[in-house]
C-alpha positions in Angstrom: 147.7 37.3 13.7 144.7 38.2 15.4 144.8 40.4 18.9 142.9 37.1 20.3 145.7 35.0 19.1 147.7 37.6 20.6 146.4 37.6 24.0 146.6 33.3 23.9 150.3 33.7 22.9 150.8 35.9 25.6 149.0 34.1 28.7 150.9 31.0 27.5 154.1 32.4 28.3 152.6 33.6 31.7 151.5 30.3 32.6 155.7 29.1 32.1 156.3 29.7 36.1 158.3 32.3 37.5 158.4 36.0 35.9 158.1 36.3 31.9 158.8 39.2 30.3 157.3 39.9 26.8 158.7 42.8 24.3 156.7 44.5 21.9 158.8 46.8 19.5 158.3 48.4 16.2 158.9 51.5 14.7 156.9 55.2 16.1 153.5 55.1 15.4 153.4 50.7 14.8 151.0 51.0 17.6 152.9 48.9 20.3 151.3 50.7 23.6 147.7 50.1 21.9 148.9 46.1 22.1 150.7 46.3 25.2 147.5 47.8 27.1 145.0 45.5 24.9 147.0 42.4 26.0 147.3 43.4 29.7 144.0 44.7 30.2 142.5 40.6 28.8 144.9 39.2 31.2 144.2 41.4 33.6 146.3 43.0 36.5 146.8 39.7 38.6 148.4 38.1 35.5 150.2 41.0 33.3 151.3 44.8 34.0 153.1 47.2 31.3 156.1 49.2 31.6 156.9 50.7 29.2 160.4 51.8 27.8 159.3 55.7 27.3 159.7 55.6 31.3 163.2 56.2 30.9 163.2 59.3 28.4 165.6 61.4 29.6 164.2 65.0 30.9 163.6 67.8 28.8 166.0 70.1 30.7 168.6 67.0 30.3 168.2 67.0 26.7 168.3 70.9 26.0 171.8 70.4 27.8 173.4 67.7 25.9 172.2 69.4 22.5 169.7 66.7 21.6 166.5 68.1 22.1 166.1 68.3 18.2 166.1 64.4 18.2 164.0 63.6 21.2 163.5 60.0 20.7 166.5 59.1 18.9 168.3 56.0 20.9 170.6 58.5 22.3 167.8 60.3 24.0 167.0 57.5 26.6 168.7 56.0 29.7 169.4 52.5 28.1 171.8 51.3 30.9 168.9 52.6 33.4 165.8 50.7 31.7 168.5 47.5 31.0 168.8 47.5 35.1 165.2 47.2 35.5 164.8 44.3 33.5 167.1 42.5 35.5 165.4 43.5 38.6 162.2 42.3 37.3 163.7 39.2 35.8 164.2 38.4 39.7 161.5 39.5 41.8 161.9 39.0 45.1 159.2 40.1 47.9 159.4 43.9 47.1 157.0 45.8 44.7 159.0 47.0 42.1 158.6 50.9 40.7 159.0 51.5 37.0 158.6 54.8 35.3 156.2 55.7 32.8 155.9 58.6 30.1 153.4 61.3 29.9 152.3 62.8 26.8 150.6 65.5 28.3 154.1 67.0 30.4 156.4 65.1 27.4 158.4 64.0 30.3 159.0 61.1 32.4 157.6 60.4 35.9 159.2 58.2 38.5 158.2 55.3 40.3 154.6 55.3 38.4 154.3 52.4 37.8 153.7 49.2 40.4 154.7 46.0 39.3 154.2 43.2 42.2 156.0 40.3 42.8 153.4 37.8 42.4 152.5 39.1 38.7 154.0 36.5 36.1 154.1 38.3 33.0 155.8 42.1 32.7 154.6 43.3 29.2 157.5 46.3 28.1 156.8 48.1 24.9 159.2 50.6 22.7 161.2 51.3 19.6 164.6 50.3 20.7 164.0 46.6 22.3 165.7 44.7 19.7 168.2 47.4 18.5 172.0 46.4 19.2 174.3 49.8 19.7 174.2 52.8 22.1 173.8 50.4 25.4 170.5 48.9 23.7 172.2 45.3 23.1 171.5 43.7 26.6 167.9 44.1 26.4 166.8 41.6 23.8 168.5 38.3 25.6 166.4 40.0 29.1 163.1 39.5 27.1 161.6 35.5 27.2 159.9 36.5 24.1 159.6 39.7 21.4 157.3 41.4 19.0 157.5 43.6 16.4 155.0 45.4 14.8 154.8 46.2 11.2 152.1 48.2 10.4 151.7 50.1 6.6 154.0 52.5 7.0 151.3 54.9 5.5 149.1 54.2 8.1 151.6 54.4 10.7 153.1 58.1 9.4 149.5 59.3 9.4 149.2 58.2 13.2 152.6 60.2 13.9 150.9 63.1 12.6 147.8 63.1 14.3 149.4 62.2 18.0 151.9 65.8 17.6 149.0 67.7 16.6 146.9 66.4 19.4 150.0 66.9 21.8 150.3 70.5 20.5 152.1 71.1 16.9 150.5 72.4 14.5 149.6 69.8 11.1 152.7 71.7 9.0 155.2 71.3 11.8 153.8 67.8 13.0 154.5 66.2 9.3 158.0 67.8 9.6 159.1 65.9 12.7 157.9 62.9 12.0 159.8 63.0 8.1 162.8 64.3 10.3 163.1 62.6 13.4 160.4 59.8 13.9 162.0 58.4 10.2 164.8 58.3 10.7 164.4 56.5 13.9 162.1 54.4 12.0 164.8 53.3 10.0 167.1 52.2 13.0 164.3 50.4 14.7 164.1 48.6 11.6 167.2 46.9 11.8 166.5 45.0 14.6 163.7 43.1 13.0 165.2 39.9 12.2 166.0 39.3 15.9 162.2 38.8 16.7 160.2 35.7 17.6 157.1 37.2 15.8 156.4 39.7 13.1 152.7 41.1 13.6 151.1 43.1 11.0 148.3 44.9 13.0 146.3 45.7 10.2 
């Protein structure tokens, strides 16, 4: 399906009334905050904003105390019950503008209320690995979505992209490939699971 089809699928649902909210998942790397942004930005900000799930990371310093900083990313690694909460407060907007959190690449931390999402927009585009997965608190947040994607790009293509985003965020090539064949796999793998409990299956080429 092409991203114009995309976009047309996704003002649809906009146009239902009331607040949508659309979930784009996939594995690392599938490409899902590329979509989310490409679909928002051809709505535009009266019609669509994106929050994404990497908001609710939990903090370095958090990690490094629970032991899990070696698996930064796993499901474990997030504040599900946190990110399920905002759904349901942007399910229900009332008159308020409602803060979401967002993720940058650059600290590889998350940053508070970041993110502005109004009460007049109609259509909340969140995007991340672990939408449609169904332990460790995750379960909840598929029947919150109106509608969900996943992404299945060539795995090839989408290992090579893992790559390239660590070195560009500071590994070097050697240690980059070794995260993503440790980690971002085997995360890959759990996102995987959840497949079958999407509306659409995009291959984004």
């Amino acid at each position: 399906m092409q991203t114009t089809e995309l976009v047309m699928r996704a003002g649809a649902l906009a146009a239902r009334g009331g607040r949508r909210i659309l979930g784009i998942a996939g594995p690392p790397g599938a490409g899902k905050s590329t979509l989310a942004a490409l679909v928002a930005a051809a709505l535009g900000p009266e019609r669509a904003v994106v929050v994404p799930m990497d908001g609710f990371h939990l903090a370095q310093a958090e990690l490094d105390r629970l032991g899990r900083a070696d698996r930064k990313g796993a499901p474990d690694t997030f504040d599900a019950a946190g990110y399920v909460c905002l759904l349901r407060r942007l399910r229900s907007p009332g008159e308020a503008v409602v803060y979401a959190p967002a993720f940058d690449r650059s600290l590889e931390e998350p940053v508070a209320g970041s993110i502005p999402v109004g009460p007049a927009v109609p259509l909340v585009i969140t995007e991340g690995n672990y939408l449609l997965h169904d332990a460790e608190g995750w379960a909840p947040v598929r029947a919150l979505l109106d509608e969900a994607w996943y992404l299945a790009p060539d795995d090839a293509v989408r290992v090579d992209r893992l790559v390239g985003r660590h070195v560009r965020h500071g590994k070097d090539p050697a240690r980059a490939r070794a995260w993503v064949a440790r980690s971002d796999e085997a995360n890959a793998a759990l996102v995987a699971r959840g497949r079958h409990r999407a509306d659409l299956v995009v291959d984004p080429g």
